[in-house]
BAFI-3210 file (N, C-alpha, C; in Angstrom, 3 decimals, decimal comma, padded with zeros to 6 digits):
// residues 88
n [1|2|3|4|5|6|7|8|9|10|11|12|13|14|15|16|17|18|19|20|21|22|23|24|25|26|27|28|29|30|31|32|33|34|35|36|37|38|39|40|41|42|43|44|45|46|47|48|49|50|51|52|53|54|55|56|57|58|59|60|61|62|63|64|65|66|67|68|69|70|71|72|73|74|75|76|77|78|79|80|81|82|83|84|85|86|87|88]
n.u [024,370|021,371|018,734|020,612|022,392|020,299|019,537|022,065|022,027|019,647|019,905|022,099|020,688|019,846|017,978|016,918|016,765|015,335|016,741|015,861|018,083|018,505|018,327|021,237|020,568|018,917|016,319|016,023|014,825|013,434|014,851|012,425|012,781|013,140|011,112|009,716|011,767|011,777|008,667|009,052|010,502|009,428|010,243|011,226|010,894|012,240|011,705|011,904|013,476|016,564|016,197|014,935|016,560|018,871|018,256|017,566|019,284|020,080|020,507|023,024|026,622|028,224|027,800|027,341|026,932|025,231|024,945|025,074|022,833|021,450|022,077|020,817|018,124|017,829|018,830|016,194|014,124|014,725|015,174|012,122|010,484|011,608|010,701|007,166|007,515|007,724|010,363|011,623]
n.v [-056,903|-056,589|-058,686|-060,936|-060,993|-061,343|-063,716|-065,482|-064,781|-065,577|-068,512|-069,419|-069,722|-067,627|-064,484|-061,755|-058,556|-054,977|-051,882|-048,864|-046,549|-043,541|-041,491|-039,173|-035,395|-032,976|-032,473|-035,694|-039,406|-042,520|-044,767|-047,007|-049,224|-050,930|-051,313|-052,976|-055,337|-055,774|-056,892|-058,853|-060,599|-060,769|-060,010|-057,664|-053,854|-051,207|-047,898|-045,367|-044,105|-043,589|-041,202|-039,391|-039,473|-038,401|-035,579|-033,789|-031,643|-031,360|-034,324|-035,403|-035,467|-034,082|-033,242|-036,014|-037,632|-039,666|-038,155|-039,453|-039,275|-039,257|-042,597|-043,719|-042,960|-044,350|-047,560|-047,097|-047,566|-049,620|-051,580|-051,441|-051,904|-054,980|-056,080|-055,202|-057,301|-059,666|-060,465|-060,024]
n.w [-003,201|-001,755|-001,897|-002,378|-000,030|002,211|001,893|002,142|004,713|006,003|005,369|006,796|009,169|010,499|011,364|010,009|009,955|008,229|007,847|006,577|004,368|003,821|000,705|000,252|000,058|-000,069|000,343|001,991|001,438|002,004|-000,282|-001,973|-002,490|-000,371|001,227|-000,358|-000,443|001,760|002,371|000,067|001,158|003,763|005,904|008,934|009,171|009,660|008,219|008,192|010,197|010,545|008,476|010,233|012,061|010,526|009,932|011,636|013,100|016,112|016,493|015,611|015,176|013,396|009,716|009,018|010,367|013,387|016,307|019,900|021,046|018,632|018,021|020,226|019,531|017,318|017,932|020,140|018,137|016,559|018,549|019,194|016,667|017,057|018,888|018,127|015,830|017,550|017,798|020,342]
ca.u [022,949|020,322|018,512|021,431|022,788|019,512|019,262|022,555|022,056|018,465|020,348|022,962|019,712|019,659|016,756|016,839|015,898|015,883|016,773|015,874|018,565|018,169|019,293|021,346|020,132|018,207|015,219|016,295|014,119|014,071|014,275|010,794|013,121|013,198|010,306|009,012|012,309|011,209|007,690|009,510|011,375|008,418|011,312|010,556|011,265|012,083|011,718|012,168|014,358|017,856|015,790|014,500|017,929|019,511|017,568|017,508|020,579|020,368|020,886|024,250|027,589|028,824|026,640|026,454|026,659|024,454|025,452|025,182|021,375|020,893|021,938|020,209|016,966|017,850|018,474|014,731|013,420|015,155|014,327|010,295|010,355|011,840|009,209|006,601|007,444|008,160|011,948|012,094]
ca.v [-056,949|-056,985|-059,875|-061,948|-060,681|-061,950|-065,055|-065,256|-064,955|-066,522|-070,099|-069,482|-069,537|-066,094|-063,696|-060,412|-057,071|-054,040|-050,739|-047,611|-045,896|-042,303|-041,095|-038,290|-034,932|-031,665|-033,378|-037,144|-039,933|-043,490|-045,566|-047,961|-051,241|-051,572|-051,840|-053,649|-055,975|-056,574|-057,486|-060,042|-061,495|-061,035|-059,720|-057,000|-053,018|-049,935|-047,330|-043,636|-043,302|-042,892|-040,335|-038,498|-038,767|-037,421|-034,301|-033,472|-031,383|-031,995|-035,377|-034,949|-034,964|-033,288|-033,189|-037,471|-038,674|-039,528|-038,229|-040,150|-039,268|-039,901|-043,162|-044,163|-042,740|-045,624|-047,899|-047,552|-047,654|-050,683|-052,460|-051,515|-053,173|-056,239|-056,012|-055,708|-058,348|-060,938|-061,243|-059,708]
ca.w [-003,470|-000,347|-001,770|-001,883|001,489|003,168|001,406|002,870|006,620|006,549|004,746|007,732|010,184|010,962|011,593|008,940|009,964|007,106|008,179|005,179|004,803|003,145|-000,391|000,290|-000,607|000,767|001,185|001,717|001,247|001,864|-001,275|-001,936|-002,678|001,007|001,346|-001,694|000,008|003,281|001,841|-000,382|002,427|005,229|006,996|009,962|008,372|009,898|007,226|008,388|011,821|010,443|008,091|010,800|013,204|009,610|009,456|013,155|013,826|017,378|016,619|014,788|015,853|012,059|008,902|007,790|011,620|014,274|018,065|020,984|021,014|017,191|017,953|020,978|018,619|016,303|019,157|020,388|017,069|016,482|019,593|019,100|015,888|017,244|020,087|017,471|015,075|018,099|018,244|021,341]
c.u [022,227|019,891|019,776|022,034|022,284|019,204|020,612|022,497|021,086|019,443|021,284|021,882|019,779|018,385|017,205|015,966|016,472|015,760|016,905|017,116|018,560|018,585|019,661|020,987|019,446|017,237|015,425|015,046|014,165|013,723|013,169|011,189|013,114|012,257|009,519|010,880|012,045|009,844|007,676|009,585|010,252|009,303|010,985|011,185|011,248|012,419|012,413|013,523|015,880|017,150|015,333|016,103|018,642|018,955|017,057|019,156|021,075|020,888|022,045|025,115|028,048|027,537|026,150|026,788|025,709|025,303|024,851|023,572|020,612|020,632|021,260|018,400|016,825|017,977|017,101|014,252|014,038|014,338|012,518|010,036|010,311|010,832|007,989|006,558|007,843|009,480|011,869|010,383]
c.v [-057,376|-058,168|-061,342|-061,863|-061,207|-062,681|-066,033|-065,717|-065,440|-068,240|-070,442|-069,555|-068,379|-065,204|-062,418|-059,224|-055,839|-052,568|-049,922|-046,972|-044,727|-041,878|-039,859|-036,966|-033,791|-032,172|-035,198|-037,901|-041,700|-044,525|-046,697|-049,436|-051,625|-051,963|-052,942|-055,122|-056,807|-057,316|-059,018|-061,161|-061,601|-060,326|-058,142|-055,255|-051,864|-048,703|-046,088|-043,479|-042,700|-041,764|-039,321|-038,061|-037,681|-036,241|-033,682|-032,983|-031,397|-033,221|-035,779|-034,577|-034,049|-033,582|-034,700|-038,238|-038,239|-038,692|-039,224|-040,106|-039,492|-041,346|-044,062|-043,663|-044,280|-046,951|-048,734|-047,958|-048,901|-051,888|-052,329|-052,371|-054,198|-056,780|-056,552|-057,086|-060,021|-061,519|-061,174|-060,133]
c.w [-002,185|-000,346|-001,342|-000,567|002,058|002,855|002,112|004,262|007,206|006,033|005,843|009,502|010,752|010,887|010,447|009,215|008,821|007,674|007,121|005,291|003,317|001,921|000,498|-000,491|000,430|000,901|000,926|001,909|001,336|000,818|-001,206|-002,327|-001,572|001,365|000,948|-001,035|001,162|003,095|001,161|000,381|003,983|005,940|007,572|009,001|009,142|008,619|007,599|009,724|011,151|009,825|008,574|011,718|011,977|009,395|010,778|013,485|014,917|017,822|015,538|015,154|014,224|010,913|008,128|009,447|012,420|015,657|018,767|021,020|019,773|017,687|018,565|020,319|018,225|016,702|019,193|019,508|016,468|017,320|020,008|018,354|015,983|017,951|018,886|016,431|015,540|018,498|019,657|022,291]
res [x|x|x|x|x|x|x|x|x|x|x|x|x|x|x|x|x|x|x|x|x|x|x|x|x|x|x|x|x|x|x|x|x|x|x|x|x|x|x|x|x|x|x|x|x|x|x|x|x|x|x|x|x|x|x|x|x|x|x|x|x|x|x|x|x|x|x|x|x|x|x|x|x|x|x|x|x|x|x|x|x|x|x|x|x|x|x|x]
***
């Protein structure tokens, strides 16, 4: 369970970032508990990127991984967030 996960690693003094990650599917989507999670928790949220590296065949070494450029996508979009919400 997420909540308990990040109840978890904040009680262990830890920081909590939530990354969406996609239902699978022909048009994927990223479920709205993440959000409606990170809201809970205040905690920082990237919603869409794996959703976009997943639906970018360029960025795909086979049909449920990133490549080398998926992941450096997810990466930046990682390290902006952090930027924005002050970690970094």
């Amino acid at each position: 369970n997420i909540r308990a996960m990040m109840r978890l690693v904040r009680a262990r003094g830890a920081g909590v970032v939530l990354i969406g990650v996609p239902k699978p599917g022909l048009f994927p989507s990223t479920a709205d508990f993440y959000g409606a999670i990170a809201n809970e928790f205040v905690a920082p949220y990237e919603e869409d990127i794996i959703r976009k590296v997943l639906t970018d065949s360029a960025l795909k070494s086979d049909p449920i991984h990133p490549n080398a450029q998926g992941y450096a996508r997810i990466a930046d979009a990682v390290a902006e967030l952090l930027k924005r919400s002050g970690a970094l």
